[in-house]
C-alpha positions, 0 to 999 in steps of 0.5 A: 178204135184205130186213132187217125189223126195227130193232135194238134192242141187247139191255139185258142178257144175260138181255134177249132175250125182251124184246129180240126182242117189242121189234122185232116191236113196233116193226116193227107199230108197237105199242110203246107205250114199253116198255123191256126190264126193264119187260117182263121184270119186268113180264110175263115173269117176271124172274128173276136170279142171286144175283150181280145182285141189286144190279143187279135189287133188286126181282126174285126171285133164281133158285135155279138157273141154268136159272132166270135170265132171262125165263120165257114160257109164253103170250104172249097172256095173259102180255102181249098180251092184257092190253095190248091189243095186236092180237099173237098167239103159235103156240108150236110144239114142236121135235118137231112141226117134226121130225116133220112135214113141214109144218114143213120150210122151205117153210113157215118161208118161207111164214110171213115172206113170205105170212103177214107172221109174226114167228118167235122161235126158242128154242135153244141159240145155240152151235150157230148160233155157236160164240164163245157157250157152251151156253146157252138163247137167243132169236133172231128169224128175219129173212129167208130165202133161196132155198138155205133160209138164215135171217138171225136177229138175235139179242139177246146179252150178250158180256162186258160189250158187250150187242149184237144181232147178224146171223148166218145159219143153215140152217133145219136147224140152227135145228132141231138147236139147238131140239132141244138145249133142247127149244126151238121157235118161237113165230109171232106173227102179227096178229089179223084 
């Protein structure tokens, strides 16, 4: 599968959001030197734990774990709108995926080859790996195969080495991690 994006290391465990907009901003050329915290803190509703508040002393201190890390209800008036960036986000619900045949993985394919979309995944990432715990998680879908296989670059905080990592996946399990956290994917896709 042809690799599309440039890693950028995740910053942080609670990075991946700003993380995976990093390198689809970097792969259309838009970034316009953004740093992950500034993103987070900035457009994506940062919050942290009690335990990082020295690390993060100008960021709300979650109430419950759930809580922690970076918060997108729309990307287009958190961020791309008020940047100018030329970026649009389809955010589509884990239910819509399964229930519809649109959303099987012809289509996820149609998205990255035909379409030129970048698709980030909002699931639980133990399913995709079974080293990381149980947690809400981003990846960014890179390429897919003929046997419906994704490569997925996927932002993660291991013990103290922050890294962004390849893994495949299926599109199914893609779907079945979606659903653990009613996930879904957000398309981002060019403005004409």
């Amino acid at each position: 599968m042809k690799k599309r994006y440039k890693i950028i290391v995740n910053q942080d465990p609670n990075m991946c959001v700003p993380a995976c907009i990093l390198m689809i901003l970097k792969r259309h050329n838009l970034d316009k030197g953004y740093s992950q915290l500034g993103l987070a803190t900035k457009f994506l509703k940062f919050q942290t734990s009690e335990k990082d508040k020295e690390m993060y002393p100008n960021v709300k201190i979650a109430k419950k774990f759930e809580d922690q890390g970076c918060h997108v209800n729309d990307l287009n008036q958190q961020f791309f709108k008020p940047e100018g960036i030329p970026l649009k986000e389809t955010y589509v619900d884990w239910k819509a995926v399964q229930d519809s045949f649109d959303y099987d993985a012809n289509y996820v394919k149609n998205l990255i080859l035909n379409n030129d979309a970048d698709i980030i995944v909002s699931l639980d990432y133990s399913l995709v790996n079974s080293k990381h715990k149980p947690s809400r998680h981003v990846v960014l879908i890179e390429g897919i195969d003929e046997q419906n296989n994704c490569l997925i670059l996927s932002p993660v905080g291991i013990d103290y080495e922050n890294i962004t990592e390849r893994k495949e996946a299926t599109v199914d399990t893609l779907i079945r991690a979606m659903r653990v956290i009613n996930g879904g994917f957000w398309i981002i896709s060019k403005i004409a």
